[in-house]
C-alpha atoms as an extended CHARMM CRD file, in Angstrom:
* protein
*
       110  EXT
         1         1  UNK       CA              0.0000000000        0.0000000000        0.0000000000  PROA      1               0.0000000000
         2         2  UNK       CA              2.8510000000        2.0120000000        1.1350000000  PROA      2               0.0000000000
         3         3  UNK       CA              4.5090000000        1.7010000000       -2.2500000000  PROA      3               0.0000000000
         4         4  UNK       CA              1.5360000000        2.6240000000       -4.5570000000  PROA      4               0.0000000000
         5         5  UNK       CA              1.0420000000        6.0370000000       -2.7080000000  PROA      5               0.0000000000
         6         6  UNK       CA              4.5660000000        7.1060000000       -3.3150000000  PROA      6               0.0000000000
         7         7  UNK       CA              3.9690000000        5.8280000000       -6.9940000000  PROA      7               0.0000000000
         8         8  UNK       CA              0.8330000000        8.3170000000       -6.9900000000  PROA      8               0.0000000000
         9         9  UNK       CA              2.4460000000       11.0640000000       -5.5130000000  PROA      9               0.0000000000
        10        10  UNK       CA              5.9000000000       11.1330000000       -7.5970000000  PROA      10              0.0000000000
        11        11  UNK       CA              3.1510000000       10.5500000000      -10.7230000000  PROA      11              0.0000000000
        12        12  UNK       CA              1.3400000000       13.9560000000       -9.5140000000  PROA      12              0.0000000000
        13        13  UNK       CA              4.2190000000       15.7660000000       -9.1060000000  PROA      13              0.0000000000
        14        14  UNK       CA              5.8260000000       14.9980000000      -11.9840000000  PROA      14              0.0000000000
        15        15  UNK       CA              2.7390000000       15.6770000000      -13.7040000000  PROA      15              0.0000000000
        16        16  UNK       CA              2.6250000000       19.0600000000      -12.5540000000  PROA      16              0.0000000000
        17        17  UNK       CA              6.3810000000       20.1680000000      -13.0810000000  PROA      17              0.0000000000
        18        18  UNK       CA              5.5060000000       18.8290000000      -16.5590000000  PROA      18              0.0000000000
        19        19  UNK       CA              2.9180000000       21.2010000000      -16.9870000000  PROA      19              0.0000000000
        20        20  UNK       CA              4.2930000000       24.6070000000      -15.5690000000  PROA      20              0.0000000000
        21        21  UNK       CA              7.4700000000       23.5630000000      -17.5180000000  PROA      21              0.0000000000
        22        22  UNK       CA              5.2330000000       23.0930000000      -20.8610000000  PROA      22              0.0000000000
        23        23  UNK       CA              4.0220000000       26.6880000000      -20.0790000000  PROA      23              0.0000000000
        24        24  UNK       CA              5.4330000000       29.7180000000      -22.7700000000  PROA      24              0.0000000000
        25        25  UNK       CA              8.0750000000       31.8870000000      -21.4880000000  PROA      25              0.0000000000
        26        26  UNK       CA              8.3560000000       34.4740000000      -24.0480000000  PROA      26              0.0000000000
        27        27  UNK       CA              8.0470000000       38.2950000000      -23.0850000000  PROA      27              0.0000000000
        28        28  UNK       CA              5.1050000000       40.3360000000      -24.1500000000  PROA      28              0.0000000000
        29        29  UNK       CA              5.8200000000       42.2900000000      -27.6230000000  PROA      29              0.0000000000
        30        30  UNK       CA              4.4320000000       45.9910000000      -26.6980000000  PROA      30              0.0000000000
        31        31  UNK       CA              2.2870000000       47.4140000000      -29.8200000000  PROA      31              0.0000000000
        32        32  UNK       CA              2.1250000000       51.4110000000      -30.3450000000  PROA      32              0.0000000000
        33        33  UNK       CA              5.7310000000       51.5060000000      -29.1100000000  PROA      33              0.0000000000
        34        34  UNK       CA              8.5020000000       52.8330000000      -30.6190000000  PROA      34              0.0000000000
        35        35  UNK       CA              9.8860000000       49.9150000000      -32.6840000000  PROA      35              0.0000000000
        36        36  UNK       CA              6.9610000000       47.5100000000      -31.3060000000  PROA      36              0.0000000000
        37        37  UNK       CA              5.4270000000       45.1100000000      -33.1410000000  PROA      37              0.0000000000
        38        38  UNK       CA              1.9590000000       46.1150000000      -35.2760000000  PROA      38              0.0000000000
        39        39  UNK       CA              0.0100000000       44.6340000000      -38.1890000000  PROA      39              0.0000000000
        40        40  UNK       CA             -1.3880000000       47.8100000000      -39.5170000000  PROA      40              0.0000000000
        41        41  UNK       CA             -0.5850000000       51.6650000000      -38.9070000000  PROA      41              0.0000000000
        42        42  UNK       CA             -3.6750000000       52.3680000000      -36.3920000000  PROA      42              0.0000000000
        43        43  UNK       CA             -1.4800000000       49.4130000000      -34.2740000000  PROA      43              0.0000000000
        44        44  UNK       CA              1.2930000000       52.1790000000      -33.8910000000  PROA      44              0.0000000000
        45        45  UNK       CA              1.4890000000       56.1600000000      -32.1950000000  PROA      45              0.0000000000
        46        46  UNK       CA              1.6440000000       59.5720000000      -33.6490000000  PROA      46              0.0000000000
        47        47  UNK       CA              4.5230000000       59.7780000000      -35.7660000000  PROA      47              0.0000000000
        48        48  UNK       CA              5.1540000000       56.2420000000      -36.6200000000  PROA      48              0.0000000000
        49        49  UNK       CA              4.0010000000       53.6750000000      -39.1660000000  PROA      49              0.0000000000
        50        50  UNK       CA              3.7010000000       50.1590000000      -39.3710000000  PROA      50              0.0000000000
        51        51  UNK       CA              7.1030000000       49.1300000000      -41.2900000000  PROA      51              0.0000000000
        52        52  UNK       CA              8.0940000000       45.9820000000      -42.8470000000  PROA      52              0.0000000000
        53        53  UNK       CA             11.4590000000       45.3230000000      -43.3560000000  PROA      53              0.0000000000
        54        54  UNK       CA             13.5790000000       42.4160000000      -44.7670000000  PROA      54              0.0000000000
        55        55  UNK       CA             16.8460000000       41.0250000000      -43.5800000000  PROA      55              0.0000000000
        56        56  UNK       CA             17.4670000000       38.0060000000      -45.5940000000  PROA      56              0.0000000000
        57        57  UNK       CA             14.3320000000       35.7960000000      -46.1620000000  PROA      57              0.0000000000
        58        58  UNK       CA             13.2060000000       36.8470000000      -42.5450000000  PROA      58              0.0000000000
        59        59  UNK       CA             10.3890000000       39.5310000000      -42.9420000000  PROA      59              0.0000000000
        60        60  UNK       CA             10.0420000000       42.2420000000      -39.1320000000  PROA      60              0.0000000000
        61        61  UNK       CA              7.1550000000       44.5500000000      -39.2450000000  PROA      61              0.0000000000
        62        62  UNK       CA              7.4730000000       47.0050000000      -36.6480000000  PROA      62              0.0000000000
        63        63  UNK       CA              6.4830000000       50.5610000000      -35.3050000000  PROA      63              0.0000000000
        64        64  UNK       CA              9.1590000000       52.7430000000      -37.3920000000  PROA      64              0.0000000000
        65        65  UNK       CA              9.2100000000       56.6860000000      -37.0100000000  PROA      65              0.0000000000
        66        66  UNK       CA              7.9700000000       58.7540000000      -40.0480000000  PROA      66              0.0000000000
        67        67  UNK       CA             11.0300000000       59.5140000000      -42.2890000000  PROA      67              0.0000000000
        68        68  UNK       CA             12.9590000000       62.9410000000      -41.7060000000  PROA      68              0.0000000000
        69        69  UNK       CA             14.5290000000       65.4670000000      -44.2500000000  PROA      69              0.0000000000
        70        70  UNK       CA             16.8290000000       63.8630000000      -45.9940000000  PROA      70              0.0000000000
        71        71  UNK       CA             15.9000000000       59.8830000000      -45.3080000000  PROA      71              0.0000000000
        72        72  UNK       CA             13.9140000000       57.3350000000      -47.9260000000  PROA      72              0.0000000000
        73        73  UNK       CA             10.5890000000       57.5160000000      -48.3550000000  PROA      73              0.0000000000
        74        74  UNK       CA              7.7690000000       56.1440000000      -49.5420000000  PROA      74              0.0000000000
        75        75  UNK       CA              4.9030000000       58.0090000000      -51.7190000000  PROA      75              0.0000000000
        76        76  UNK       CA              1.9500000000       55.5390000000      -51.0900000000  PROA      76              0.0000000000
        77        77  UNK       CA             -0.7960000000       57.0250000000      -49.3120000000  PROA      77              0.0000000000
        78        78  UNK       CA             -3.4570000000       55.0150000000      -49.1940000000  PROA      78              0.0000000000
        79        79  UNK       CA             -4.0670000000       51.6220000000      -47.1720000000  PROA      79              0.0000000000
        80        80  UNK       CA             -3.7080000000       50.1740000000      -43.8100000000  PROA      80              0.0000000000
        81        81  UNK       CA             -1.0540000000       47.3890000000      -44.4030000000  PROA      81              0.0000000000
        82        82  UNK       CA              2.6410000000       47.8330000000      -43.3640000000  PROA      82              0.0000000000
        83        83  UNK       CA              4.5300000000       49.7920000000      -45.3090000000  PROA      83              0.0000000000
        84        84  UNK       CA              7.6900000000       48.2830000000      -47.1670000000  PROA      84              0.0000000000
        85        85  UNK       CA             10.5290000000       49.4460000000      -46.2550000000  PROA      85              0.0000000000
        86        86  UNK       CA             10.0960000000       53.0510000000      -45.7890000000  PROA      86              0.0000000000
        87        87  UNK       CA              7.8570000000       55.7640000000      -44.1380000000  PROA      87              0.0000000000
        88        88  UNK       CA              5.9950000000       58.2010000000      -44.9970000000  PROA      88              0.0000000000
        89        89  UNK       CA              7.8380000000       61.6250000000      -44.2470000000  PROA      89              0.0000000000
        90        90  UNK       CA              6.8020000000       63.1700000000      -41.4170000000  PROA      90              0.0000000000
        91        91  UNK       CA              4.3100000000       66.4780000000      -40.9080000000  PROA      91              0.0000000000
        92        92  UNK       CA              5.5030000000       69.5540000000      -43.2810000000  PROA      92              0.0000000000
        93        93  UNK       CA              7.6790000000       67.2120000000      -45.7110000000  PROA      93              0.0000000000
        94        94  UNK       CA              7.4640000000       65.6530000000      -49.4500000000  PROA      94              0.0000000000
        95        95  UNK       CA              8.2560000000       62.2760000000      -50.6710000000  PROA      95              0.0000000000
        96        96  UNK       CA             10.3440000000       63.7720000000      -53.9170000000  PROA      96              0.0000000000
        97        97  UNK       CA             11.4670000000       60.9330000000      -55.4530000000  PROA      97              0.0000000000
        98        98  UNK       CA             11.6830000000       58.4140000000      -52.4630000000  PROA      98              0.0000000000
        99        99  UNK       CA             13.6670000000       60.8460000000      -50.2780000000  PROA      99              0.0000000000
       100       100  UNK       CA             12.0200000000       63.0510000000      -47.4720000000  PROA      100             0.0000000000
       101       101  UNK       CA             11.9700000000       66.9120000000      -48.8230000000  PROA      101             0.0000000000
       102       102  UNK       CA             11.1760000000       69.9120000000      -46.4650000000  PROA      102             0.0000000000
       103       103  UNK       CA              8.4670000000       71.8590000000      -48.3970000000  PROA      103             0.0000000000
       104       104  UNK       CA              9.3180000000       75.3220000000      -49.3830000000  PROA      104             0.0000000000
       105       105  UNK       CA              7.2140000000       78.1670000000      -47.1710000000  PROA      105             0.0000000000
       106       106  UNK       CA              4.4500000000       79.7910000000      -48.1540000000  PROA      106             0.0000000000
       107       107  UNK       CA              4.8660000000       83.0490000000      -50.0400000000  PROA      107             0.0000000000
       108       108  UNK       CA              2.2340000000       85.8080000000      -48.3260000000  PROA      108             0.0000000000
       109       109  UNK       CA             -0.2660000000       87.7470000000      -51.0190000000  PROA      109             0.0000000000
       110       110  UNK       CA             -0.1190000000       90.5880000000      -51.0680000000  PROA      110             0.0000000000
């Protein structure tokens, strides 16, 4: 009798370990973060997009910031799926062909 409750209670508790052991361990991915991970722009903040980049055959599609003076662009305006590896430039610039251009200021009438 002895020896069939120690069989039962080594089962259990290696039943158990087996369990919390099976469990996933992998952090939380924050969305609308800078450089977090999104499916869509409405997933990221104010001044970001949803980007998709490619290293290799391994696609990431993260929060990106919108592209500065200067940086690569890209034109498309329309749609909710990540962009491809660029931006849209940010508030007050032009995509001029693929790279971020500050607009030129308004001229008063006179």
């Amino acid at each position: 009798m002895n020896t069939f409750i120690v069989v039962v209670v080594s089962s259990f508790v290696l039943a158990m370990f087996g369990v919390f052991a099976d469990t996933a361990q992998q952090p939380e991915v924050p969305t609308s973060a800078t450089n977090g991970m999104c499916s869509s722009k409405g997933d990221c903040s104010n001044g970001q997009c949803c980007l998709q980049t490619f290293s290799g055959d391994m696609a990431l599609v993260t929060c990106s910031p919108l592209a500065k003076p200067g940086e690569h662009c890209s034109n498309r305006t329309e749609g909710d799926a990540p962009y491809n590896n660029a931006c849209p430039c940010g508030s007050g610039l032009e995509c001029i062909n693929n790279v971020c251009t500050a607009l030129p200021a308004p001229v008063p009438v006179q």
